[in-house]
C-alpha positions as CSV (number, residue, x, y, z in Angstrom):
1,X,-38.9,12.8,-25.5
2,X,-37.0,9.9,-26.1
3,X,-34.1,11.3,-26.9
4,X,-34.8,13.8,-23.2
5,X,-35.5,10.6,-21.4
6,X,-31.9,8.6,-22.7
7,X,-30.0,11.8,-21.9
8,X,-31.6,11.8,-18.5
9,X,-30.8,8.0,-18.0
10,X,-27.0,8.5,-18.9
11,X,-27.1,11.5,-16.8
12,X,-28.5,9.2,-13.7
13,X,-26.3,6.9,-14.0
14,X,-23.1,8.7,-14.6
15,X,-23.9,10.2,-11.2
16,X,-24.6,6.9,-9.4
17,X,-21.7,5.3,-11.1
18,X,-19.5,8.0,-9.2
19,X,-21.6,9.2,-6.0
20,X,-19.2,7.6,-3.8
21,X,-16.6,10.3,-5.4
22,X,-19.0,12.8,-5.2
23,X,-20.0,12.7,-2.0
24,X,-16.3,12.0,-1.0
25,X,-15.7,16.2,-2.2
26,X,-18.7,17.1,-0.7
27,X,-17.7,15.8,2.5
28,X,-14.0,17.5,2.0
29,X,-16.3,21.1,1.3
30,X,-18.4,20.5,4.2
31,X,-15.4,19.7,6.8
32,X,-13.5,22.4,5.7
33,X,-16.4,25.3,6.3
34,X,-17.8,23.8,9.4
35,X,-14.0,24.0,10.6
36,X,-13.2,26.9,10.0
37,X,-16.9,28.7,10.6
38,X,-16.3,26.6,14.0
39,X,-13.3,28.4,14.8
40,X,-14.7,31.8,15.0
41,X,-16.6,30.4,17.4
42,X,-14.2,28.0,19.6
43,X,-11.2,28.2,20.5
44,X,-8.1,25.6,20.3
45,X,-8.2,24.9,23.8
46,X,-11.8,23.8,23.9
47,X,-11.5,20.1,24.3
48,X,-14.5,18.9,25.2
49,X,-16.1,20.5,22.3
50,X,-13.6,18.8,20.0
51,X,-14.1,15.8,21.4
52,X,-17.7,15.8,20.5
53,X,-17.5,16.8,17.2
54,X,-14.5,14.3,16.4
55,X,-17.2,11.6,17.9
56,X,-18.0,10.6,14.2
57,X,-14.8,10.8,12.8
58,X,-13.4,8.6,15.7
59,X,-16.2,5.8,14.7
60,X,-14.9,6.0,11.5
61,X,-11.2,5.3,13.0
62,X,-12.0,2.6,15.0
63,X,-14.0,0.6,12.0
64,X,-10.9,1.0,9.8
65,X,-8.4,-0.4,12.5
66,X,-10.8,-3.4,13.2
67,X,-10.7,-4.2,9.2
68,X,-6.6,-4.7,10.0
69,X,-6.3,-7.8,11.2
70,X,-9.0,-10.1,9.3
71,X,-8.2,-8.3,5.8
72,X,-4.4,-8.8,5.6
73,X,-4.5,-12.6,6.8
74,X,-7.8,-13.2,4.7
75,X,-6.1,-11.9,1.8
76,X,-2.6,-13.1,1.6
77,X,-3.3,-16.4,2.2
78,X,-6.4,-16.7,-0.2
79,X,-4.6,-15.3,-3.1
80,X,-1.4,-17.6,-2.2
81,X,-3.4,-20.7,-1.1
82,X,-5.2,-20.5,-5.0
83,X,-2.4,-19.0,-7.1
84,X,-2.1,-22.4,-8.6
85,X,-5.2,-22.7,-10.0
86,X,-4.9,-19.4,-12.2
87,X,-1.4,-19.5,-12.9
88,X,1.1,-21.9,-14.0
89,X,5.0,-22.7,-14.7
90,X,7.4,-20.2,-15.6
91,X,4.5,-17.5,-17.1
92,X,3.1,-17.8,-12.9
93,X,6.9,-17.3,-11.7
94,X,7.7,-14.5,-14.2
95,X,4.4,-12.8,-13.5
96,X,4.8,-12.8,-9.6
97,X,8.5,-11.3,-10.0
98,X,7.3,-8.7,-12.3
99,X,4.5,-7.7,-9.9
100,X,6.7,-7.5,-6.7
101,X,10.2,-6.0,-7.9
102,X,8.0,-3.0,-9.6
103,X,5.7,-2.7,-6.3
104,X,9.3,-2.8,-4.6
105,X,11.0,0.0,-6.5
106,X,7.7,1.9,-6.6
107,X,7.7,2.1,-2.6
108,X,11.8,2.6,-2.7
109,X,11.1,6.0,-5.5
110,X,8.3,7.3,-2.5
111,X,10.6,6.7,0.5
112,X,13.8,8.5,-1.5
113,X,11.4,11.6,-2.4
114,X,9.3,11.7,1.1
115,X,12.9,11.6,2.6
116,X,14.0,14.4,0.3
117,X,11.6,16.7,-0.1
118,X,10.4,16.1,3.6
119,X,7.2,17.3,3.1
120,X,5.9,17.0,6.6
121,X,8.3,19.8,7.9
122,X,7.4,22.8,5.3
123,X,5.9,25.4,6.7
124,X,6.6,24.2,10.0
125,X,7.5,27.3,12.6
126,X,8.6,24.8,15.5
127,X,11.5,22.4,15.1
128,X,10.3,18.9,16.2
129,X,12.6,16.9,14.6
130,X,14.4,16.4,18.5
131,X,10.7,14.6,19.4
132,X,11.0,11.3,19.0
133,X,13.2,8.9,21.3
134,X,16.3,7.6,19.3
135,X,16.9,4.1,18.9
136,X,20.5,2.3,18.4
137,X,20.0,1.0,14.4
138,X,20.9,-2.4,15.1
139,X,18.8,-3.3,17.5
140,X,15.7,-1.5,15.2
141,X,16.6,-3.9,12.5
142,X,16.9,-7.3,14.8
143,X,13.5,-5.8,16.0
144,X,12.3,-5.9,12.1
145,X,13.8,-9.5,11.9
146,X,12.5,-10.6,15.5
147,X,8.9,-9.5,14.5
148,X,8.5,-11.4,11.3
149,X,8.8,-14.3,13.5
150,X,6.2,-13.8,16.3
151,X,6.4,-16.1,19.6
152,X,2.5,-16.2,20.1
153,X,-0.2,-15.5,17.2
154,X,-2.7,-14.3,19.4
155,X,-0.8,-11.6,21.3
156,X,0.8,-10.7,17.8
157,X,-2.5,-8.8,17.4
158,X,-1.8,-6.3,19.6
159,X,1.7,-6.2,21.0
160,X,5.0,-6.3,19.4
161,X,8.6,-7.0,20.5
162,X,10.6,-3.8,20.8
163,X,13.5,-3.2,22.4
164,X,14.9,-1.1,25.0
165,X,17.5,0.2,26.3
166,X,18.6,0.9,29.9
167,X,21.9,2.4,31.2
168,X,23.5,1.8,34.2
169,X,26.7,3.3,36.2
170,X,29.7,1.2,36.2
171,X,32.4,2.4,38.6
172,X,35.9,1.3,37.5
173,X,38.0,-0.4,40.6
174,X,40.6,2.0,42.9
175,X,43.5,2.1,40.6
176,X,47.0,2.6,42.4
177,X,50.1,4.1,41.7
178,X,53.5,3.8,42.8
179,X,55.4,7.4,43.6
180,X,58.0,7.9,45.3
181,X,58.1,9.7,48.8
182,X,60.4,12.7,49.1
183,X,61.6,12.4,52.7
184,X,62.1,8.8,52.5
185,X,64.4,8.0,49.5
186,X,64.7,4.4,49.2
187,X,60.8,3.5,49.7
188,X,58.2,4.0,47.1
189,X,54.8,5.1,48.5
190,X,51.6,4.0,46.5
191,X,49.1,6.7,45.5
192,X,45.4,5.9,45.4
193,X,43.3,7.4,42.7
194,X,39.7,6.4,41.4
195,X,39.0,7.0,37.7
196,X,36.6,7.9,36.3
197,X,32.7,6.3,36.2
198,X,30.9,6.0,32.7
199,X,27.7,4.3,31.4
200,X,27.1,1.7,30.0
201,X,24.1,0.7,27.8
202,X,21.7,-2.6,28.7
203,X,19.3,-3.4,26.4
204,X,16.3,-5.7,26.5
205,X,13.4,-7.1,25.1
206,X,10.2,-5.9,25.9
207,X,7.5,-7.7,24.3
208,X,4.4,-5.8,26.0
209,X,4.8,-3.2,23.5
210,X,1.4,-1.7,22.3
211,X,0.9,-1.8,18.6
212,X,-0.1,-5.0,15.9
213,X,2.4,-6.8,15.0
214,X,1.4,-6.4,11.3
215,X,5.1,-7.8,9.9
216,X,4.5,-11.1,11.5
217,X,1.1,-11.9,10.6
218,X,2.0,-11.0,7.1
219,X,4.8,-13.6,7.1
220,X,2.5,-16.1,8.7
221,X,0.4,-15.3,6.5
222,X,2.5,-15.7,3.1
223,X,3.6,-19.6,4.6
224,X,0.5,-20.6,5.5
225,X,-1.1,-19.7,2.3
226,X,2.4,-21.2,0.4
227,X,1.5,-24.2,2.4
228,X,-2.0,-25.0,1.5
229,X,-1.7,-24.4,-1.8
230,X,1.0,-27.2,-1.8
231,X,-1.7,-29.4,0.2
232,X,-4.3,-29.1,-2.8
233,X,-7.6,-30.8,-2.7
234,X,-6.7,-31.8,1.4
235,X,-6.4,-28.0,2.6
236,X,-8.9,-26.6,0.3
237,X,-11.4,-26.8,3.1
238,X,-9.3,-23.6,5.2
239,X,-8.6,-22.4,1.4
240,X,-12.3,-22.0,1.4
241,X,-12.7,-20.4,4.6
242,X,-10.3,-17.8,4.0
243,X,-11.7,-16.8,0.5
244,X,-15.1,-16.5,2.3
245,X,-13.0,-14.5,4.9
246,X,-11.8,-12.3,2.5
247,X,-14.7,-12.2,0.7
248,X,-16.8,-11.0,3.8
249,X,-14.3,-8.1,4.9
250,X,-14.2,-6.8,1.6
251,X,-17.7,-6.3,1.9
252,X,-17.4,-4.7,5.4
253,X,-14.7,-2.8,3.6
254,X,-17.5,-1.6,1.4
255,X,-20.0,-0.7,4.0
256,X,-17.1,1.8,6.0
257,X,-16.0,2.9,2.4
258,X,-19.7,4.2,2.5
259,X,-19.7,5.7,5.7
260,X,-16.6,7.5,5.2
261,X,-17.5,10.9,3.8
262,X,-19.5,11.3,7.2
263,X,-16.8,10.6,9.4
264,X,-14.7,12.8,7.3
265,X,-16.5,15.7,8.0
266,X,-16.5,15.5,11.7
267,X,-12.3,14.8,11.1
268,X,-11.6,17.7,8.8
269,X,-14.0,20.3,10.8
270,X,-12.0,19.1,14.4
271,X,-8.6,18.7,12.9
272,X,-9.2,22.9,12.0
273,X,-10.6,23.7,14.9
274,X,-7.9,22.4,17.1
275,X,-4.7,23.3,14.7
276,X,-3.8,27.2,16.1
277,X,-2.0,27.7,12.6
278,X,-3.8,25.7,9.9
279,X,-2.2,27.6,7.4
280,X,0.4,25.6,7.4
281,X,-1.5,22.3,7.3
282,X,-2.7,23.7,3.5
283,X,1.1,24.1,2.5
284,X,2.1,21.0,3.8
285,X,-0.7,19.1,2.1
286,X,0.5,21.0,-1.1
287,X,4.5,19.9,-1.1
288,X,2.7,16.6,0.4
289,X,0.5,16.1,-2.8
290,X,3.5,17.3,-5.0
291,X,5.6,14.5,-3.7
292,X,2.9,11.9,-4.3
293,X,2.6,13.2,-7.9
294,X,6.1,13.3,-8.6
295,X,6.7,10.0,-7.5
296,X,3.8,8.3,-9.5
297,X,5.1,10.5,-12.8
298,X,8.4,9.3,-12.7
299,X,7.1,5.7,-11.9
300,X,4.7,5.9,-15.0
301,X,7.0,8.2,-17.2
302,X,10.0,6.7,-16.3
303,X,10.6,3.3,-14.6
304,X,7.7,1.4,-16.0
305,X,9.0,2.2,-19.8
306,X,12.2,2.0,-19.4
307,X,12.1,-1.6,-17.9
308,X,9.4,-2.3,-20.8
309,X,11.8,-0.6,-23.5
310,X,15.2,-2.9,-22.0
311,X,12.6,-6.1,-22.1
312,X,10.4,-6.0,-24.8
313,X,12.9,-3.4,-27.3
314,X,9.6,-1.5,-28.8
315,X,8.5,1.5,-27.9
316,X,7.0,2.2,-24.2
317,X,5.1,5.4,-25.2
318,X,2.9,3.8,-27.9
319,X,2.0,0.9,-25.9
320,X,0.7,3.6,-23.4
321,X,-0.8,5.6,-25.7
322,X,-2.9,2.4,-26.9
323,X,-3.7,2.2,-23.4
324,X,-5.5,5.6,-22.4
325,X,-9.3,4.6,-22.9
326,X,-8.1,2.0,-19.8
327,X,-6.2,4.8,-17.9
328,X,-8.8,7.6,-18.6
329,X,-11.2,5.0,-17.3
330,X,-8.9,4.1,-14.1
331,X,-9.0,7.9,-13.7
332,X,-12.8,8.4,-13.6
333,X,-13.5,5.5,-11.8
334,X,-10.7,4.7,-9.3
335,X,-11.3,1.3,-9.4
336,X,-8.8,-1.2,-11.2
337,X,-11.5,-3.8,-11.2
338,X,-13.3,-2.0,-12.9
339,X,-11.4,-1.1,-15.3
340,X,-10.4,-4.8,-16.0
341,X,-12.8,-5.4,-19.1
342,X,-11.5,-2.0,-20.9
343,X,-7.7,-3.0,-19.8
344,X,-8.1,-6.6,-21.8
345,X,-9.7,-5.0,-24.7
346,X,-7.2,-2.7,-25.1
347,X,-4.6,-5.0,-24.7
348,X,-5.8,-7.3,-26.7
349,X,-7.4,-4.8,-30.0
350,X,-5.1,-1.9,-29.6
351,X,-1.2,-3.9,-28.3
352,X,-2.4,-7.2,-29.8
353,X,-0.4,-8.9,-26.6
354,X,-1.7,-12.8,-27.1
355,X,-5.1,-13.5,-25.4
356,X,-4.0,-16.7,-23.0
357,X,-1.3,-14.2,-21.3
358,X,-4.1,-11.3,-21.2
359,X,-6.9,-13.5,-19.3
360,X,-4.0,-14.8,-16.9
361,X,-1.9,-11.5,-16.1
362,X,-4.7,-8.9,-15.8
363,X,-6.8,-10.4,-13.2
364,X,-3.9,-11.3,-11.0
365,X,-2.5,-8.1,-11.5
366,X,-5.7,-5.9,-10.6
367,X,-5.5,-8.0,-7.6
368,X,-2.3,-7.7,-6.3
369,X,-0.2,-5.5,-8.3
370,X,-0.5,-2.1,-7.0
371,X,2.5,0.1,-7.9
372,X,0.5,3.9,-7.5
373,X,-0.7,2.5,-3.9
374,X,2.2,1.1,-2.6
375,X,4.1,4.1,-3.2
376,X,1.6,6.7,-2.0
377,X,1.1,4.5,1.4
378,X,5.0,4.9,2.3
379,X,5.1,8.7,1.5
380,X,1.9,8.7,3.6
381,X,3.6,7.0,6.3
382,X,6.3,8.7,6.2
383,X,4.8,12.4,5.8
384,X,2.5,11.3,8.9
385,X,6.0,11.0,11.1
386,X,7.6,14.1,9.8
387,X,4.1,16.1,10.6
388,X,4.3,15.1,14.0
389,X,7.6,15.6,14.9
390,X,9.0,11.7,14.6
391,X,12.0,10.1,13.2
392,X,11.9,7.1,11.6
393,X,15.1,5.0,11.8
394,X,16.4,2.6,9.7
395,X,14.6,-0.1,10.8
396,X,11.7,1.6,10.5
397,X,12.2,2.6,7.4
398,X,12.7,-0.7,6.4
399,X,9.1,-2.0,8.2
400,X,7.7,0.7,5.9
401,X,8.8,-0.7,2.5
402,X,7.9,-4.2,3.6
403,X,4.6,-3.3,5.2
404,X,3.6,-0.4,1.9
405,X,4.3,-3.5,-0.8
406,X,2.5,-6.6,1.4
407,X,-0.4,-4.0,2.3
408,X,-0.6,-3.1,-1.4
409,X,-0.6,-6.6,-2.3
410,X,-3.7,-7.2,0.1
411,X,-5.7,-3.7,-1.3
412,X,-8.6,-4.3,-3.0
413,X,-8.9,-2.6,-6.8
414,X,-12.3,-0.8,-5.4
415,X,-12.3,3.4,-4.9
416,X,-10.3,4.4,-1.3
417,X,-9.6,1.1,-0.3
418,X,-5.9,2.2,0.2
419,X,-7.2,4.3,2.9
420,X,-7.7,1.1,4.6
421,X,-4.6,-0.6,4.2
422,X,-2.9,2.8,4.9
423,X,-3.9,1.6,8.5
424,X,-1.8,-1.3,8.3
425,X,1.4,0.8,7.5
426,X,0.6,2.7,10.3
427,X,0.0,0.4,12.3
428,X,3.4,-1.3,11.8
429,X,5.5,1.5,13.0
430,X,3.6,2.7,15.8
431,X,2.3,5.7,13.8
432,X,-0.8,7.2,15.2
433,X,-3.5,6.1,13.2
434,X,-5.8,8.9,13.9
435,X,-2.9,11.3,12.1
436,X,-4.7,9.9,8.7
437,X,-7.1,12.2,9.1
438,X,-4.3,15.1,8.1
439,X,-4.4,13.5,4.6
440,X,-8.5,12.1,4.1
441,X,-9.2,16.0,2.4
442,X,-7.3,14.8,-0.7
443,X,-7.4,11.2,-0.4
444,X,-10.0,10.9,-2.9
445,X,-8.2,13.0,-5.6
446,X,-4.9,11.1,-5.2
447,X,-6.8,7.6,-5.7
448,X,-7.4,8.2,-9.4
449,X,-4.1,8.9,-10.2
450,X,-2.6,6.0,-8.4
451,X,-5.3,3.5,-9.4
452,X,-4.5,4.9,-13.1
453,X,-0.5,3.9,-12.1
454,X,-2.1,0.4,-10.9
455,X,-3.4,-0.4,-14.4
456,X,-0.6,0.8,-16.2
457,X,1.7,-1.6,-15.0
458,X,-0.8,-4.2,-15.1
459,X,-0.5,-3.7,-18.8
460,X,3.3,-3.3,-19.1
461,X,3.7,-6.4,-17.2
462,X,1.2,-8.1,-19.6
463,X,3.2,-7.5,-23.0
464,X,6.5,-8.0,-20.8
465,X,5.4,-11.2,-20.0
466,X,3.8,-12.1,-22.8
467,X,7.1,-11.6,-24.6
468,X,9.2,-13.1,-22.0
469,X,6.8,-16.7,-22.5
470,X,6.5,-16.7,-26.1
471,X,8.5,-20.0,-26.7
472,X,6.8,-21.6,-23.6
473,X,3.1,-20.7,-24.8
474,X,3.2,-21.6,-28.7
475,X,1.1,-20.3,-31.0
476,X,-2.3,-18.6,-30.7
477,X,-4.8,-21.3,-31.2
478,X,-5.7,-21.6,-34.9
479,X,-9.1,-21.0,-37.1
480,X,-10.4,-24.7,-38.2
481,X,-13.4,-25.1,-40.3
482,X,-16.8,-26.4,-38.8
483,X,-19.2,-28.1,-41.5
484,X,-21.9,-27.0,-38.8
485,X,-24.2,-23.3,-39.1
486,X,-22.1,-21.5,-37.8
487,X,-19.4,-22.4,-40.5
488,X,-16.2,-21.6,-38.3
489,X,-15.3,-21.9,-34.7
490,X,-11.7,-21.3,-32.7
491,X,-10.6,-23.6,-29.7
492,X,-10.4,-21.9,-26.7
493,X,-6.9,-20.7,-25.1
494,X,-5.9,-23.9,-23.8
495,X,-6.6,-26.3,-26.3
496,X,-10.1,-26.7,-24.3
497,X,-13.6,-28.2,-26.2
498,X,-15.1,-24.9,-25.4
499,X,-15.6,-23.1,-28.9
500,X,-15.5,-19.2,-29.8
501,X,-18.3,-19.2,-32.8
502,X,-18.2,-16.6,-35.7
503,X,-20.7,-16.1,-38.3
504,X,-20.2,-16.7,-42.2
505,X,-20.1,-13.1,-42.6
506,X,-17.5,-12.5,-39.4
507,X,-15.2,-15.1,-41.4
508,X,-11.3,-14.0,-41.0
509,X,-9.8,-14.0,-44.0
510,X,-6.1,-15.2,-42.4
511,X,-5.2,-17.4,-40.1
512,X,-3.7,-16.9,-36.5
């Protein structure tokens, strides 16, 4: 009975431990029948019908966009504003470099494939690639620049400074021409011809354009937070504030996390019922999901070991390998914060990286470095504008990379919370954010294989740091006898009065 009742409890909480997943597929299974049972039954063209049954789904929409604005600022300037108090020197500076350049190149591998493979366009009977109004490529990158520097805050949250262009006849003057007359032989005659009128572009700014301006609140956001944390104890009032800030949406992040699989269904079923081929929504999601795959394999396989292999000089491979209780435990939970006590122990047990670097890396790195996230929010992104029949310029482009790594940095390591900073990308190049619904059916399977990229380079950048700071951290702290009980204790990383006790029967018999 005991044995029944242990096996039951396991069982119990194996399921609660991962009912947001499972009701995540259930919600998928259920979209997809009522869809498609609904199409038998409707017909593209009923609108009013769709409209009703998208009601849910749009709730679900307009909770993620309002999450935006007080998550990315919240954020950003909390984990700048207090950066100081868990890292320091060189290890902090090395750290933060590690964490963006790999986010960087992570979003650079997903744009290169998305642009590639063009995922969006397979299957595709219709040619929309002629849809979207081109812009000149300068003026979409003095756009990218003009934006990081906002002229008002406030209207920042919803409006953006694009600009346009106008054209405009010009009519060149009467242009004359001296000939000579034929029945008069000493005077010239002049001969009046008009060339001919062209046009000639006028471009402005127009700065009622709807959309966030995410780009600038994020670069507020990255001085402000520089700022305070250069202010110390006199700005750690606001430092306060926004940690509560952040704090608070992560828990509304929660509560729409747990909505979700509801407004999913409503999204799926409509999305089917209004497609008049959705047979070609299934291949694209394929070649979409292939692309996302790819990507995060040659980012795992390939990028992350080679730059540990050039580093470190020891092989990448077995430092992974001592790594997969972590990653299978990324997998299954899709949650890098959770994983964060299996990641240190294996670090620390299985790679023996030195303890002081594990405690300061890991956290900091389940917190902002998100490689599998970053790079599955710009082929989103990108996918999104093929599927729709827009191209994204240069510029654009650009806004994407810059926008996929700061909204990864701002992701919380909890399950599907790139699906909320997915609005932010979005959101940043005047994507449609309701299009997210295209990719929500297999969302929830991509998460574990990006949150399982998240934590392996959390754990590369740990032994790459740790080997890049050995001269500037010493020593691991040494064993020193204790006359008391316990017979031996170890200082604590830093040299602190804090004692680690052992018994006299847990006594090492080396040193450290």
């Amino acid at each position: 009975m005991r044995e029944e009742r242990t096996c039951a409890q396991k069982f119990s909480k194996v399921i609660l431990d991962n009912l947001l997943i499972i009701l995540m597929i259930i919600a998928v299974i259920i979209g997809v029948v009522l869809g498609l049972g609904l199409r038998d039954i409707w017909e593209p063209y009923d609108k009013r019908k769709i409209f009703f049954l998208k009601f849910p789904g749009d709730l679900l929409m307009n909770m993620l966009k309002m999450l935006i604005l007080p998550l990315i600022v919240s954020s950003l300037i909390s984990s700048l504003a207090t950066l100081d108090s868990r890292a320091s020197g060189k290890m902090g500076l090395r750290a933060v470099v590690y964490y963006l350049s790999t986010t960087f190149a992570a979003v650079v591998l997903g744009i290169i494939l998305v642009v590639s493979i063009q995922p969006g366009k397979k299957g595709s009977r219709i040619d929309k690639s002629g849809a979207a109004k081109k812009a000149h490529p300068i003026d979409s990158l003095l756009d990218l620049i003009r934006n990081c520097f906002p002229n008002n805050l406030i209207t920042a949250c919803f409006q953006k400074q694009v600009t346009e262009v106008d054209q405009f006849e010009v009519k060149p003057p009467t242009m004359t021409t001296p000939t000579a007359n034929p029945n008069i032989s000493t005077t010239m005659m002049p001969n009046y011809t008009q060339a001919a009128s062209f046009f000639v572009d006028a471009p402005y700014i127009n700065g009622k354009a709807d959309g966030m301006n995410v780009l600038g609140l994020v670069v507020f956001s990255i001085f402000f937070g520089c700022i305070l944390q250069q202010m110390k104890d006199k700005g750690k009032p606001l430092v306060d504030l926004f940690e509560c800030l952040h704090l608070a949406s992560m828990k509304l992040v929660t509560l729409v996390i747990w909505y979700s699989p509801i407004g999913i269904i409503f999204l799926i079923a409509s999305k089917l019922v209004a497609m008049e081929r959705p047979e070609e929504m299934f291949e694209q999601l394929a070649y979409y999901m292939a692309t996302v795959l790819s990507g995060l394999a040659i980012h795992a396989f390939i990028l992350l070991p080679l730059l540990f292999l050039v580093i470190v000089r020891k092989n990448p491979y077995r430092f992974m390998y001592n790594m997969l209780k972590a990653l299978l435990t990324a997998w299954g939970t899709a949650s890098s914060s959770a994983t964060l006590p299996v990641t240190m122990e294996c670090l620390e047990d299985n790679n023996h990286v030195d303890i002081r670097v594990i405690k300061f890396v890991t956290p900091i790195g389940a917190t902002i470095n998100m490689d599998g996230t970053a790079l599955y929010e710009a082929v989103a992104s990108i996918f999104i504008a093929q599927n729709i029949g827009i191209s994204l310029d240069i510029g654009q482009i650009i806004i994407v990379s810059l926008t996929s790594t700061a909204a990864a940095i701002g992701a919380a390591g909890i399950p599907q919370a790139g699906l909320v900073t997915m609005t932010i990308v979005l959101s940043a190049v005047g994507l449609p954010i309701e299009e997210i619904t295209l990719i929500l059916s297999i969302d929830w399977f991509l998460d574990r294989f990006r949150t399982a990229v998240n934590v392996l380079g959390d754990s590369y950048g740990a032994g790459i740091i740790e080997h890049l700071s050995r001269n500037d951290i010493g020593a691991c702290p040494k064993y020193t006898l204790d006359t008391g009980a316990n017979g031996l204790t170890m200082g604590n990383d830093y040299g602190g009065t804090e004692n680690i006790a052992f018994r006299k029967d847990e006594l090492p018999t080396t040193k450290m």
